[in-house]
CHARMM-style PDB file with segment names, atoms N, HN, CA, C and O in Angstrom:
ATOM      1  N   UNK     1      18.237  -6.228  45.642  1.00  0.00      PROA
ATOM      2  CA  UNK     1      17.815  -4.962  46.195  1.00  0.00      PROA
ATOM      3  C   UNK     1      16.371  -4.706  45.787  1.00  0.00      PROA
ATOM      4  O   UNK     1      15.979  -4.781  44.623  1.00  0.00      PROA
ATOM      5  N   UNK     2      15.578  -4.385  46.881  1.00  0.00      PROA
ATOM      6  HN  UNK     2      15.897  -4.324  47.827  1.00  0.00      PROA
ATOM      7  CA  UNK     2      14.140  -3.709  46.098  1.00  0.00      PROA
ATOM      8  C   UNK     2      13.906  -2.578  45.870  1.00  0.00      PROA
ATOM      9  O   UNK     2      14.754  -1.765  46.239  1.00  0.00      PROA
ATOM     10  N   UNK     3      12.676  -2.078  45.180  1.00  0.00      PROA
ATOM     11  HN  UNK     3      11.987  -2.739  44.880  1.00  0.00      PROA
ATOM     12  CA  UNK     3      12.709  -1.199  44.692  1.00  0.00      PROA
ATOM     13  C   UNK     3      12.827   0.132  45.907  1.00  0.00      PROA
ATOM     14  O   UNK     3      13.653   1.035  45.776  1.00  0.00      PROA
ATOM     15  N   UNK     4      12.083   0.073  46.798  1.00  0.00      PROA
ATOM     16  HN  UNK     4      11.412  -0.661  46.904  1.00  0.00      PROA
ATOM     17  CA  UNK     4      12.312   1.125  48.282  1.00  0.00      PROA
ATOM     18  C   UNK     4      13.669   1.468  48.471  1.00  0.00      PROA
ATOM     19  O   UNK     4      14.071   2.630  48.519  1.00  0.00      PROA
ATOM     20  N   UNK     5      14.610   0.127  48.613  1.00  0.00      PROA
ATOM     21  HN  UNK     5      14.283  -0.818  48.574  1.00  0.00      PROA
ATOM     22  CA  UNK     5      15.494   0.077  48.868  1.00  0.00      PROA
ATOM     23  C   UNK     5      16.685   1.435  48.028  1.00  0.00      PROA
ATOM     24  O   UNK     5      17.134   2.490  48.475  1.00  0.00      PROA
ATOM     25  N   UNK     6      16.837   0.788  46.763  1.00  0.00      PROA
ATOM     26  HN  UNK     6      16.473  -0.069  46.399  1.00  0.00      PROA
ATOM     27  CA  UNK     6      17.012   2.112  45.408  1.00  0.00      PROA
ATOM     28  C   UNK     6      16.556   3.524  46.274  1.00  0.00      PROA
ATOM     29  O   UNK     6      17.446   3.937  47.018  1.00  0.00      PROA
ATOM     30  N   UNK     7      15.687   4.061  46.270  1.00  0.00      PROA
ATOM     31  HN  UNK     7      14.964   3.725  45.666  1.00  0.00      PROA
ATOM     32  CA  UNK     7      15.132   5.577  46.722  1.00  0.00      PROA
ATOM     33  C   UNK     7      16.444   5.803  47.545  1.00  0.00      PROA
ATOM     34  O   UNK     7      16.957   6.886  47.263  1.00  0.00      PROA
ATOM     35  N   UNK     8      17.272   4.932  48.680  1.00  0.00      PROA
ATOM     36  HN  UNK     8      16.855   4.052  48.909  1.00  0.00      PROA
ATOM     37  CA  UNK     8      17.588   5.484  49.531  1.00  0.00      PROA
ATOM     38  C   UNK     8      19.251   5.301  49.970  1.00  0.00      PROA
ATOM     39  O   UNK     8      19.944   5.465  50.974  1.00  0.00      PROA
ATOM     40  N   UNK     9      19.418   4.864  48.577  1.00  0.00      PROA
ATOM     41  HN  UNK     9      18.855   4.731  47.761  1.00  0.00      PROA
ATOM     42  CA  UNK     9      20.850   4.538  47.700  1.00  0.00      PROA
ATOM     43  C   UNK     9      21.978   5.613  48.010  1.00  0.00      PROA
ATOM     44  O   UNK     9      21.937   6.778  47.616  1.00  0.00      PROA
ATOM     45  N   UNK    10      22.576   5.281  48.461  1.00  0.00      PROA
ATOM     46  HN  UNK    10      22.609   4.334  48.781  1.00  0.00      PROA
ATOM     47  CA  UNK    10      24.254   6.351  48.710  1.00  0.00      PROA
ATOM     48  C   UNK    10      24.262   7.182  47.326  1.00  0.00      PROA
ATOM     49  O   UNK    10      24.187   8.407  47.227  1.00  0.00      PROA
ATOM     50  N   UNK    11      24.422   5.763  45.749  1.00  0.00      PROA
ATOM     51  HN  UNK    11      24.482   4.768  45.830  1.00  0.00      PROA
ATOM     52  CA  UNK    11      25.002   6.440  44.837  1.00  0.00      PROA
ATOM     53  C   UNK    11      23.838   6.999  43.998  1.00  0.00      PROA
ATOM     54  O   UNK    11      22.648   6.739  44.178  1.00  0.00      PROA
ATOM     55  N   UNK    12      24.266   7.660  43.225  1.00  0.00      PROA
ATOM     56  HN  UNK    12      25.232   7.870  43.079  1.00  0.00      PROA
ATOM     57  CA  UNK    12      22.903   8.416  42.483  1.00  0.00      PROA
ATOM     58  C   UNK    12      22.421   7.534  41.221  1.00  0.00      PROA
ATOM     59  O   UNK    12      21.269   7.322  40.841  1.00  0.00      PROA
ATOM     60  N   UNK    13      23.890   6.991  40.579  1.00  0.00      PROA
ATOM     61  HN  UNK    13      24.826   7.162  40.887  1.00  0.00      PROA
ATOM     62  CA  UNK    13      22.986   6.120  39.775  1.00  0.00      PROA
ATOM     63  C   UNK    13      22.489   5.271  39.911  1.00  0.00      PROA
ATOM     64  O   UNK    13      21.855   4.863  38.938  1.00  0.00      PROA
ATOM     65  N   UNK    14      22.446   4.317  41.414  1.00  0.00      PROA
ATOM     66  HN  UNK    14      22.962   4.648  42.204  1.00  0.00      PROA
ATOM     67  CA  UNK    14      21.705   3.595  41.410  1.00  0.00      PROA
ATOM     68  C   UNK    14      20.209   4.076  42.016  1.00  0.00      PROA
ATOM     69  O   UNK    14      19.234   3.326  41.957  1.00  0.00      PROA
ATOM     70  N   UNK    15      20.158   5.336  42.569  1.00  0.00      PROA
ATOM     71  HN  UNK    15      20.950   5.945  42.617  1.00  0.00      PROA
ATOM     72  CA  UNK    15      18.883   6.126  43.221  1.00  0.00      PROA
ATOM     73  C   UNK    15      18.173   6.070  41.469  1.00  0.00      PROA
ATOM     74  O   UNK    15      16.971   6.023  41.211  1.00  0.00      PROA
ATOM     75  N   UNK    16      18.962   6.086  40.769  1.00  0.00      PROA
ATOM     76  HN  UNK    16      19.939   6.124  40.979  1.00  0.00      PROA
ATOM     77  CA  UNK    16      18.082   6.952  39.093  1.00  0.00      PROA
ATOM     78  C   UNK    16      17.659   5.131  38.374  1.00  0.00      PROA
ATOM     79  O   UNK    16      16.758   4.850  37.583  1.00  0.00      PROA
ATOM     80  N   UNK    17      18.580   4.289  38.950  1.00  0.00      PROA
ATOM     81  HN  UNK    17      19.312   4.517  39.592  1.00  0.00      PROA
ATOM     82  CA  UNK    17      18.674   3.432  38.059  1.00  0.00      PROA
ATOM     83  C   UNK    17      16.713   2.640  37.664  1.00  0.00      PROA
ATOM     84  O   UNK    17      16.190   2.478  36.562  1.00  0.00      PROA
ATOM     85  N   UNK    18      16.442   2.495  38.324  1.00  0.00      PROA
ATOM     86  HN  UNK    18      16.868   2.627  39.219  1.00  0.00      PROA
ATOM     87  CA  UNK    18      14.769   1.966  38.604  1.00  0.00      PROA
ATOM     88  C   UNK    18      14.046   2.848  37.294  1.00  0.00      PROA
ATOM     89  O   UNK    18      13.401   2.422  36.336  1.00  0.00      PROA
ATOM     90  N   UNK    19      14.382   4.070  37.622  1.00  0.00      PROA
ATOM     91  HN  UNK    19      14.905   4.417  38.400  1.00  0.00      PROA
ATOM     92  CA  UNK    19      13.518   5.361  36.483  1.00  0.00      PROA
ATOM     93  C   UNK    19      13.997   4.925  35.354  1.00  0.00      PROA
ATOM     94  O   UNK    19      13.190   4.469  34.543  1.00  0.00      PROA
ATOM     95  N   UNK    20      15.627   4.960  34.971  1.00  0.00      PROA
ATOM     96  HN  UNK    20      16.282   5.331  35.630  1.00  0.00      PROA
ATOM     97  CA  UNK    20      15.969   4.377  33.276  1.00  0.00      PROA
ATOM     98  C   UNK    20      15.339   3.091  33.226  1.00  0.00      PROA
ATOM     99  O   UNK    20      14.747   2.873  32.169  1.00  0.00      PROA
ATOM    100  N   UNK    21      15.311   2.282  33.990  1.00  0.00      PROA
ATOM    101  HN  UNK    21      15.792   2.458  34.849  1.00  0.00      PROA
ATOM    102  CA  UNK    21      14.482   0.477  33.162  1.00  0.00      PROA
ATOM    103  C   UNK    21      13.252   1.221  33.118  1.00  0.00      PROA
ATOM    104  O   UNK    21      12.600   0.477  32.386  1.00  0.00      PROA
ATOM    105  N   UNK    22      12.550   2.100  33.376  1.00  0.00      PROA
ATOM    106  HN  UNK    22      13.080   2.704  33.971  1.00  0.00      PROA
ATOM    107  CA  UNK    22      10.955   2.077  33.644  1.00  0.00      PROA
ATOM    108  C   UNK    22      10.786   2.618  32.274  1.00  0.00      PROA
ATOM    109  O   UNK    22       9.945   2.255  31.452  1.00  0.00      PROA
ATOM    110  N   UNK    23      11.693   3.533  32.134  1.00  0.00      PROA
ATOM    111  HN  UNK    23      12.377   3.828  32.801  1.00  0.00      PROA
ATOM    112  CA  UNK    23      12.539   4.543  30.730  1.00  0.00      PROA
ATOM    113  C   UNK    23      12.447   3.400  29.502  1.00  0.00      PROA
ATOM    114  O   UNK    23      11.531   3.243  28.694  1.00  0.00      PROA
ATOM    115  N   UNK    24      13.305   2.894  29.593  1.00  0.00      PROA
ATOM    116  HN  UNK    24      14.049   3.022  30.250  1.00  0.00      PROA
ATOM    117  CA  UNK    24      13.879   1.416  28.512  1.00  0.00      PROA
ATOM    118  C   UNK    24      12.276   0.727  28.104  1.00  0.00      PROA
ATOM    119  O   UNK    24      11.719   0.857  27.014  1.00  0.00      PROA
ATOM    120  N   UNK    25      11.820   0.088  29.128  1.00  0.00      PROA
ATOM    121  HN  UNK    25      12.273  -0.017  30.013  1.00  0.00      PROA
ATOM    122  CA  UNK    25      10.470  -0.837  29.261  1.00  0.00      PROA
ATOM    123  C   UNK    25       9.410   0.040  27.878  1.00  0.00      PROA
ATOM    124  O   UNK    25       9.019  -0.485  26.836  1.00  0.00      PROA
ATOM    125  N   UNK    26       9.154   1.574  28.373  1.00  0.00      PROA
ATOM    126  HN  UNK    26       9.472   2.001  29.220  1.00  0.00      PROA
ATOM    127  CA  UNK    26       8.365   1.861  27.966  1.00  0.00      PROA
ATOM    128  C   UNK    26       8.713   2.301  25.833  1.00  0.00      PROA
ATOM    129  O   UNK    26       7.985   2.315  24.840  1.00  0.00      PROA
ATOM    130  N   UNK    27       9.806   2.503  26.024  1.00  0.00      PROA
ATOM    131  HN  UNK    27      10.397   2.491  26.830  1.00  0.00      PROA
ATOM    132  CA  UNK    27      10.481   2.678  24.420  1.00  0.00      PROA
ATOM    133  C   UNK    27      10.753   1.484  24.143  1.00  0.00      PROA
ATOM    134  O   UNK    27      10.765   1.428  22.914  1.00  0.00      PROA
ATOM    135  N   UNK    28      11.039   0.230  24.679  1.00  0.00      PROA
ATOM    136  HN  UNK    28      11.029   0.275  25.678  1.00  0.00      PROA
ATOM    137  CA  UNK    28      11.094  -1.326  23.699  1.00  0.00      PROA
ATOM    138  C   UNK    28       9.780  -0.957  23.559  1.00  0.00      PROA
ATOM    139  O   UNK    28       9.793  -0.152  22.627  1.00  0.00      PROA
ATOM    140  N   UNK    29       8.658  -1.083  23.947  1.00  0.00      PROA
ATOM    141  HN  UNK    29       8.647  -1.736  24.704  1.00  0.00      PROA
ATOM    142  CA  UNK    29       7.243  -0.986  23.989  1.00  0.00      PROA
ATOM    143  C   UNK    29       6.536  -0.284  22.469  1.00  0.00      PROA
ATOM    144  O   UNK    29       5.714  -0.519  21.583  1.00  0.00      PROA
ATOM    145  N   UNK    30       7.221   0.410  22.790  1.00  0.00      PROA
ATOM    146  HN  UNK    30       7.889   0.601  23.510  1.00  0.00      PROA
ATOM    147  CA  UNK    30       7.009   2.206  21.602  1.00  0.00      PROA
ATOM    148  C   UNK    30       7.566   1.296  20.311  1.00  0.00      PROA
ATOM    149  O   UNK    30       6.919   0.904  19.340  1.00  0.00      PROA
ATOM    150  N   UNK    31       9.010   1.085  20.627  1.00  0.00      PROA
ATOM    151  HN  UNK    31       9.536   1.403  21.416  1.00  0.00      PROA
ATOM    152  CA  UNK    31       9.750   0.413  19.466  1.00  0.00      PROA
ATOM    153  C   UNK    31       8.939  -0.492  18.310  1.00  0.00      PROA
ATOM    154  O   UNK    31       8.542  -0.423  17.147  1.00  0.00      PROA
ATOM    155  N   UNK    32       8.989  -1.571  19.698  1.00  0.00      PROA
ATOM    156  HN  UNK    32       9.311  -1.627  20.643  1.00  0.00      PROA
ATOM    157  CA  UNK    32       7.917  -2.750  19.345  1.00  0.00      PROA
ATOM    158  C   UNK    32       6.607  -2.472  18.603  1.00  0.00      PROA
ATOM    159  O   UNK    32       6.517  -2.827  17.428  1.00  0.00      PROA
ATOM    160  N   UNK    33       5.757  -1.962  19.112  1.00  0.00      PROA
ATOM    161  HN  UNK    33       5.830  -1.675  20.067  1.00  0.00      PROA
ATOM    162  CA  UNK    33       4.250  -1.070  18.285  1.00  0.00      PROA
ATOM    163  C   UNK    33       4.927  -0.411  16.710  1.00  0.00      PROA
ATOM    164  O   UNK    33       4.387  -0.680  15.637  1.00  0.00      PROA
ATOM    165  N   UNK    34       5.974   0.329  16.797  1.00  0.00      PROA
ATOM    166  HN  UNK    34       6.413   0.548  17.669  1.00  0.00      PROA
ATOM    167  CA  UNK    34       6.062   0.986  15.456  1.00  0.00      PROA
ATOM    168  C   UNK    34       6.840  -0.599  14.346  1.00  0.00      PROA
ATOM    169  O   UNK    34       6.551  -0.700  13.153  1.00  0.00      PROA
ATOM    170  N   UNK    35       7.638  -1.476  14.949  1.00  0.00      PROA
ATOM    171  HN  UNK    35       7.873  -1.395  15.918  1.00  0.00      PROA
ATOM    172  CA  UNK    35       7.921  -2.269  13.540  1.00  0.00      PROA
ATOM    173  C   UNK    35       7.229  -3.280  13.397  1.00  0.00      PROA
ATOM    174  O   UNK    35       7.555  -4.132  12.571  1.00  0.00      PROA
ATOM    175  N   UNK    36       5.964  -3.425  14.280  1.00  0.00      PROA
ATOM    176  HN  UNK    36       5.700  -2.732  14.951  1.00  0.00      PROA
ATOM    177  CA  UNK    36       4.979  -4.174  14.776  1.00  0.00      PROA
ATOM    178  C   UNK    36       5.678  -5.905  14.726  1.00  0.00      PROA
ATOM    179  O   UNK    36       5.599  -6.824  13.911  1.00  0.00      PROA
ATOM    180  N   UNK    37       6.302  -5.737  15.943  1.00  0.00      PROA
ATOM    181  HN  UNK    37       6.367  -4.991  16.605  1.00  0.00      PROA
ATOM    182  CA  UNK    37       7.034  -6.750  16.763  1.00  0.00      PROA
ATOM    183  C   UNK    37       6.622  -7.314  17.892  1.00  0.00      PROA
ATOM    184  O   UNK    37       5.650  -6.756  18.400  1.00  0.00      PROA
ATOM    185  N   UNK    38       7.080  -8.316  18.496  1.00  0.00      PROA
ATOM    186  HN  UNK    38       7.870  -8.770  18.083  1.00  0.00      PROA
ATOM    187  CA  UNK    38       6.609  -8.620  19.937  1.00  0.00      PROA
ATOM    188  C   UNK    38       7.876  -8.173  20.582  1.00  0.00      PROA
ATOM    189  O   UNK    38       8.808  -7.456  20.217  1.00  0.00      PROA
ATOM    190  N   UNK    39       7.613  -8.794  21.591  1.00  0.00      PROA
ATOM    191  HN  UNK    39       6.856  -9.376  21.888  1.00  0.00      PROA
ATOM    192  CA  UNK    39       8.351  -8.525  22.919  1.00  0.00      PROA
ATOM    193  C   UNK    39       8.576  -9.622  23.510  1.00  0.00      PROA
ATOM    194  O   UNK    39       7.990 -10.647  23.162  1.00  0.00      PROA
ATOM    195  N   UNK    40       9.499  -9.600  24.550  1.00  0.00      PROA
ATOM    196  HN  UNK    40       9.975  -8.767  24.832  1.00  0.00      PROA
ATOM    197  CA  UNK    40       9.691 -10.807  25.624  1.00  0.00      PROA
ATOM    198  C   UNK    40       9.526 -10.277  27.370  1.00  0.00      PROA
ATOM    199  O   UNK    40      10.195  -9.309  27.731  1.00  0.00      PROA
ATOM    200  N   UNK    41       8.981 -10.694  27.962  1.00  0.00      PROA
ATOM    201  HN  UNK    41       8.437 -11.480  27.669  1.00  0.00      PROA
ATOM    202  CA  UNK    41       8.799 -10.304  29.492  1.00  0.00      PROA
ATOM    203  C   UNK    41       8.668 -11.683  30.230  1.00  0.00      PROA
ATOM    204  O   UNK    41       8.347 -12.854  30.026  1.00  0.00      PROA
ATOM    205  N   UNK    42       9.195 -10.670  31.400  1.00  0.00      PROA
ATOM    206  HN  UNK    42       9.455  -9.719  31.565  1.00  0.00      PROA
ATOM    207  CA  UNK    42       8.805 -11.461  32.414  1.00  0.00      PROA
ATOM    208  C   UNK    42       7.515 -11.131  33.504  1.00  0.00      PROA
ATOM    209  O   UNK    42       7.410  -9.994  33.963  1.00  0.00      PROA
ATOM    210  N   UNK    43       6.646 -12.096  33.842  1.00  0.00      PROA
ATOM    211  HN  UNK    43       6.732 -13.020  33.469  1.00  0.00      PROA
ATOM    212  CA  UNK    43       5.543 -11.879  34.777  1.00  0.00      PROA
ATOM    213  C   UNK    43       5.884 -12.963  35.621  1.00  0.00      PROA
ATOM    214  O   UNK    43       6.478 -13.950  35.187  1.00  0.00      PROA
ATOM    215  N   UNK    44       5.401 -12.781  37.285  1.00  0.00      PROA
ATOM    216  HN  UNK    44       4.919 -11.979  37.637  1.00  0.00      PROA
ATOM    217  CA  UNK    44       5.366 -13.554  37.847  1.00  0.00      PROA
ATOM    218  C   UNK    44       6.197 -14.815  37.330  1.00  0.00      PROA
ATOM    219  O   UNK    44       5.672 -15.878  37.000  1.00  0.00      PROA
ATOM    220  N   UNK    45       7.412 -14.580  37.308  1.00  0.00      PROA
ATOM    221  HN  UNK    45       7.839 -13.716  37.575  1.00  0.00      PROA
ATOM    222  CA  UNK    45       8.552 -15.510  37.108  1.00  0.00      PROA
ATOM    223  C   UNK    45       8.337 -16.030  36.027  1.00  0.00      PROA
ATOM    224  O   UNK    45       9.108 -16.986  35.957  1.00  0.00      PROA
ATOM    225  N   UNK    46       7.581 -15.949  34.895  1.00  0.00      PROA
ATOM    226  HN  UNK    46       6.954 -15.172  34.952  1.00  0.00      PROA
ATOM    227  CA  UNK    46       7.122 -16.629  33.828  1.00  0.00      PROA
ATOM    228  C   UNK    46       7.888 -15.790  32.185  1.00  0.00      PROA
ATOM    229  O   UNK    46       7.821 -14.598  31.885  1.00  0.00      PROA
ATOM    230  N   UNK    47       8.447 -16.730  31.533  1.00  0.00      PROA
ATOM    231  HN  UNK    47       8.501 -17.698  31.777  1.00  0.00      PROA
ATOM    232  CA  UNK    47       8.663 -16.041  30.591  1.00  0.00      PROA
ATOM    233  C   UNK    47       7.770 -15.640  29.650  1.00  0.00      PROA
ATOM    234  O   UNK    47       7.592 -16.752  29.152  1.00  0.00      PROA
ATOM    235  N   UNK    48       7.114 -14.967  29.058  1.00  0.00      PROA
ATOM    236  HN  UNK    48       7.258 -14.064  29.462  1.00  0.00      PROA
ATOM    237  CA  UNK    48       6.114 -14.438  28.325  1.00  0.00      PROA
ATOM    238  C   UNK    48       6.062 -13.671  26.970  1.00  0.00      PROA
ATOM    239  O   UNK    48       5.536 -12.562  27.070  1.00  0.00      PROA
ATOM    240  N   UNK    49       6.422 -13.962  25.925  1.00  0.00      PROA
ATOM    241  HN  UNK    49       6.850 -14.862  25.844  1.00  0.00      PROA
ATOM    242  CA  UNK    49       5.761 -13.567  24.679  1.00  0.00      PROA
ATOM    243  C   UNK    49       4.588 -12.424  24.084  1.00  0.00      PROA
ATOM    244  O   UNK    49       3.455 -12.780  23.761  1.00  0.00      PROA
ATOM    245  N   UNK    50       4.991 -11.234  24.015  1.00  0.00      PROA
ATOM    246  HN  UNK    50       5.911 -10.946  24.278  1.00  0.00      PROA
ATOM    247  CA  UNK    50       4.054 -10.497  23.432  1.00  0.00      PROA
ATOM    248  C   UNK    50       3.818 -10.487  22.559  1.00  0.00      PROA
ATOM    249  O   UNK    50       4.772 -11.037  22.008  1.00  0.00      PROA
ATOM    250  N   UNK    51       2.796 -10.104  21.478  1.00  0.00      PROA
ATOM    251  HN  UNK    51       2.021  -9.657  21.925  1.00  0.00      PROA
ATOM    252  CA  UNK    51       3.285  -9.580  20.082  1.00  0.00      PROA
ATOM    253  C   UNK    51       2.766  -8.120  20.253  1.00  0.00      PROA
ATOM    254  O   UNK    51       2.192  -7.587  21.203  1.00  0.00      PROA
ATOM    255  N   UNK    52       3.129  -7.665  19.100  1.00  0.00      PROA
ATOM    256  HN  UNK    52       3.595  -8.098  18.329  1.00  0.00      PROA
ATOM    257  CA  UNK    52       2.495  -6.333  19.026  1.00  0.00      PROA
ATOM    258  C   UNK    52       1.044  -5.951  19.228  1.00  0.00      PROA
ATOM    259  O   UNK    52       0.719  -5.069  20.024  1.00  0.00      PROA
ATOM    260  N   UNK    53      -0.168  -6.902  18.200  1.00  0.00      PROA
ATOM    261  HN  UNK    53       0.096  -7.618  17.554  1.00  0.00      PROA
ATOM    262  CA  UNK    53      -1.569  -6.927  19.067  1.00  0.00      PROA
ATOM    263  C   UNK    53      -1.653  -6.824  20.484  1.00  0.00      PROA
ATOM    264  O   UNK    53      -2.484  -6.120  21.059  1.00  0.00      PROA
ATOM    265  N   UNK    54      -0.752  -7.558  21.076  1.00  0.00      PROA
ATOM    266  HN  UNK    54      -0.077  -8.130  20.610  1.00  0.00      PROA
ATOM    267  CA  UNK    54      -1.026  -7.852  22.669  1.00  0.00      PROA
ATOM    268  C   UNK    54      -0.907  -6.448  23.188  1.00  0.00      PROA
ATOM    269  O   UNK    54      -1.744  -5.970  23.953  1.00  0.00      PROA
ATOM    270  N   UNK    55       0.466  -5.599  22.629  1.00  0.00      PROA
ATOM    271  HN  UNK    55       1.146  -5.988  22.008  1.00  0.00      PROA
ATOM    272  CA  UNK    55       0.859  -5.003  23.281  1.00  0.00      PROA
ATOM    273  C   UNK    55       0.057  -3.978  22.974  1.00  0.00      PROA
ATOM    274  O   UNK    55       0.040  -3.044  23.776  1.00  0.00      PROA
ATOM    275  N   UNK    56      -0.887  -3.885  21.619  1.00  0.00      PROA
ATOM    276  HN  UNK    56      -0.873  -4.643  20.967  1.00  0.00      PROA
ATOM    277  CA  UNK    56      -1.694  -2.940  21.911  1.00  0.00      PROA
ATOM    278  C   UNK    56      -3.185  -3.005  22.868  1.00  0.00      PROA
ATOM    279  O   UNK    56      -4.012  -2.252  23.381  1.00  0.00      PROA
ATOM    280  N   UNK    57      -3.011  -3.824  22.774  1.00  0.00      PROA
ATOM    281  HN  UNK    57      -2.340  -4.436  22.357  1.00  0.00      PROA
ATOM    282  CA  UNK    57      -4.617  -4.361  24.016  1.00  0.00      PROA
ATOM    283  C   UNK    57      -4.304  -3.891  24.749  1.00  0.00      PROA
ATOM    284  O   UNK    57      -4.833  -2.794  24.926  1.00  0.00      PROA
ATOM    285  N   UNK    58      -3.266  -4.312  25.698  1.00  0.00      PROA
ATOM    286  HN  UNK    58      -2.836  -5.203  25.554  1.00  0.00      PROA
ATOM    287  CA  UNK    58      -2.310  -3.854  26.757  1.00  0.00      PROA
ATOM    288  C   UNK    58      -2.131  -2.255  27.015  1.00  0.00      PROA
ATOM    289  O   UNK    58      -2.313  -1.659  28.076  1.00  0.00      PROA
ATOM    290  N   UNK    59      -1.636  -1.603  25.480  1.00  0.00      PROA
ATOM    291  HN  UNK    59      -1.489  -2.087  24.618  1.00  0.00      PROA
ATOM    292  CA  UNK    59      -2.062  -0.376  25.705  1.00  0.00      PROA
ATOM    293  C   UNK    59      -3.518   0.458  26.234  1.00  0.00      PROA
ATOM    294  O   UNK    59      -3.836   1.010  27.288  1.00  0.00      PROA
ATOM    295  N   UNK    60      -4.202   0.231  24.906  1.00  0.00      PROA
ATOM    296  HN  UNK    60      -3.943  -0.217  24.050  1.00  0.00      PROA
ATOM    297  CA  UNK    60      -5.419   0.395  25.306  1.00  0.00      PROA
ATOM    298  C   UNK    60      -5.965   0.358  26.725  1.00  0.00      PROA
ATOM    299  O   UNK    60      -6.062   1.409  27.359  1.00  0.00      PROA
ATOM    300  N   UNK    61      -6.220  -0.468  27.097  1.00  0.00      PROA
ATOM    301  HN  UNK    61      -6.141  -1.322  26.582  1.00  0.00      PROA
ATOM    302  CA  UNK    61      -6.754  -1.170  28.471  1.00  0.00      PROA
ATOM    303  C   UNK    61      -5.701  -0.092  29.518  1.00  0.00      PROA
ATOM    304  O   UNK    61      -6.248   0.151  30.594  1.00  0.00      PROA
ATOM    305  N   UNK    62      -4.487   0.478  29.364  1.00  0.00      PROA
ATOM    306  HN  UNK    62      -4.043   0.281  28.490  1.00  0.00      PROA
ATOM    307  CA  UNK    62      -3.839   1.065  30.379  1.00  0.00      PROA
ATOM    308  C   UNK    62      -4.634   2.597  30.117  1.00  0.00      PROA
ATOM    309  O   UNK    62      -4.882   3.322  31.081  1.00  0.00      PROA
ATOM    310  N   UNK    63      -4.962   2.955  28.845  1.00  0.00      PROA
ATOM    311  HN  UNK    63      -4.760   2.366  28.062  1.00  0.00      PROA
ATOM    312  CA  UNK    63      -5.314   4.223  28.548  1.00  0.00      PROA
ATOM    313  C   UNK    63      -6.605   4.118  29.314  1.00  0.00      PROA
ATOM    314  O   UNK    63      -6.706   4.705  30.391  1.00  0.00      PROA
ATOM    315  N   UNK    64      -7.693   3.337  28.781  1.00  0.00      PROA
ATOM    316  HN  UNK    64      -7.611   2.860  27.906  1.00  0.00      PROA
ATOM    317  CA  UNK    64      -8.983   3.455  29.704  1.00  0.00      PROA
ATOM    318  C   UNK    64      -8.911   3.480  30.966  1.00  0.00      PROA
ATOM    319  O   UNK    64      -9.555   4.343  31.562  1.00  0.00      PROA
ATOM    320  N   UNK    65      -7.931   2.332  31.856  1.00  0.00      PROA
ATOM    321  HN  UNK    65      -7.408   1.630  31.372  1.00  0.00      PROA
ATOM    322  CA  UNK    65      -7.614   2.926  33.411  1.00  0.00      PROA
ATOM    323  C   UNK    65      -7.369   3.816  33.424  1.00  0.00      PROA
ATOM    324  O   UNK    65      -8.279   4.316  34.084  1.00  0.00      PROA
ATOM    325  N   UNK    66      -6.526   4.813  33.083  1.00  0.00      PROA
ATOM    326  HN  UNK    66      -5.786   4.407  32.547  1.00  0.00      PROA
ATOM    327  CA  UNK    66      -6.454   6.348  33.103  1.00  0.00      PROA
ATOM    328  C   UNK    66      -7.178   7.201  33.323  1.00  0.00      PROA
ATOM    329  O   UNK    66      -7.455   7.868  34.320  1.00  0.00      PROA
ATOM    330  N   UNK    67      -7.663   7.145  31.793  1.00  0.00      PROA
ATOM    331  HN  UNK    67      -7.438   6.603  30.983  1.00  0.00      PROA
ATOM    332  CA  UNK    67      -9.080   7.923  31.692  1.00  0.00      PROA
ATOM    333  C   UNK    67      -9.606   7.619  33.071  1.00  0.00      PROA
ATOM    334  O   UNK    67      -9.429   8.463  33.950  1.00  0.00      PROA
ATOM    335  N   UNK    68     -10.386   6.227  33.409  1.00  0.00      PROA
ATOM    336  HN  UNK    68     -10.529   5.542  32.695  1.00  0.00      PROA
ATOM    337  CA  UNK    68     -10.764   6.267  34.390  1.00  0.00      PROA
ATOM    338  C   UNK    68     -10.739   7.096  36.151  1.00  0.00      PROA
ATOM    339  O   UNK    68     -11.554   7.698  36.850  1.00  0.00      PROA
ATOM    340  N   UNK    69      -9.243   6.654  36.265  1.00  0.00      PROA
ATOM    341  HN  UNK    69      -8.581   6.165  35.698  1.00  0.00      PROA
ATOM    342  CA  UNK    69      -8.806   7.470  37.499  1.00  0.00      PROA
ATOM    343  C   UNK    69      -8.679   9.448  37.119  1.00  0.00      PROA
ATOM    344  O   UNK    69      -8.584  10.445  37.835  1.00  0.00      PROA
ATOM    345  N   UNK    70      -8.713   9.333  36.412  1.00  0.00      PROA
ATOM    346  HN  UNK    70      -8.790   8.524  35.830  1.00  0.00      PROA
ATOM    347  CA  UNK    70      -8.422  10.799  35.812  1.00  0.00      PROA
ATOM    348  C   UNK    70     -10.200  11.353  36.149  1.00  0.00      PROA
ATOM    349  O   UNK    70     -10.638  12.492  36.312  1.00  0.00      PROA
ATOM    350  N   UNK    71     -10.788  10.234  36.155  1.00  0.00      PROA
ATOM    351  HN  UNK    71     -10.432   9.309  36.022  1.00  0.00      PROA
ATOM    352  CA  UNK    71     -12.507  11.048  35.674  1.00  0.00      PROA
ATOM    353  C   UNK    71     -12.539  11.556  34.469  1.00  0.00      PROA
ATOM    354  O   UNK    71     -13.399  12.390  34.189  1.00  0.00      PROA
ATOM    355  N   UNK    72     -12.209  11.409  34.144  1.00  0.00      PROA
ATOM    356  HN  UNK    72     -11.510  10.731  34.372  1.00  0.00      PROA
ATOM    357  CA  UNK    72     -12.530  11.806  32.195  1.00  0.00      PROA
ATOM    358  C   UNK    72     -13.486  10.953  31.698  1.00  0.00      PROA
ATOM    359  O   UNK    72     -14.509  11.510  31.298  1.00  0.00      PROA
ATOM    360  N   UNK    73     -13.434   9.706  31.608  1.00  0.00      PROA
ATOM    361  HN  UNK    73     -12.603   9.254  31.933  1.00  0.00      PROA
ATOM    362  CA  UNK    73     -14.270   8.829  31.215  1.00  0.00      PROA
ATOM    363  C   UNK    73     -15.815   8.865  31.278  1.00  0.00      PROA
ATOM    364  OT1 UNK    73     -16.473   7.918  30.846  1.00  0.00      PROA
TER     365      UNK     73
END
């Protein structure tokens, strides 16, 4: 199923289900940063290895796009 697809879901938990992983993703994330751990993902079908540095670059770099689109910067 893709993600469009979900929005337009009979049942509700699967209409919600997309928002809890997005939910989950971002607290392993949180998790990860506070016992300064990595992570495991997937990109472009690839299994991938974070560590915590990464994931703060990663942060970072999402905060400055922000800023950016925000005009703050």
């Amino acid at each position: 199923m893709m993600p469009q697809d979900l929005h337009t879901a009979k049942d509700a938990d699967l209409r919600a289900s997309l928002q809890a992983l997005k939910r989950a993703t971002m607290l392993a994330r949180e998790i990860a940063l506070e016992t300064n751990t990595g992570i495991v993902v997937v990109r472009n079908n690839q299994i991938i290895r974070l560590s915590a540095q990464q994931l703060r670059r990663e942060r970072q770099k999402d905060n400055i796009a922000l800023d950016l689109f925000d005009g703050d910067a």
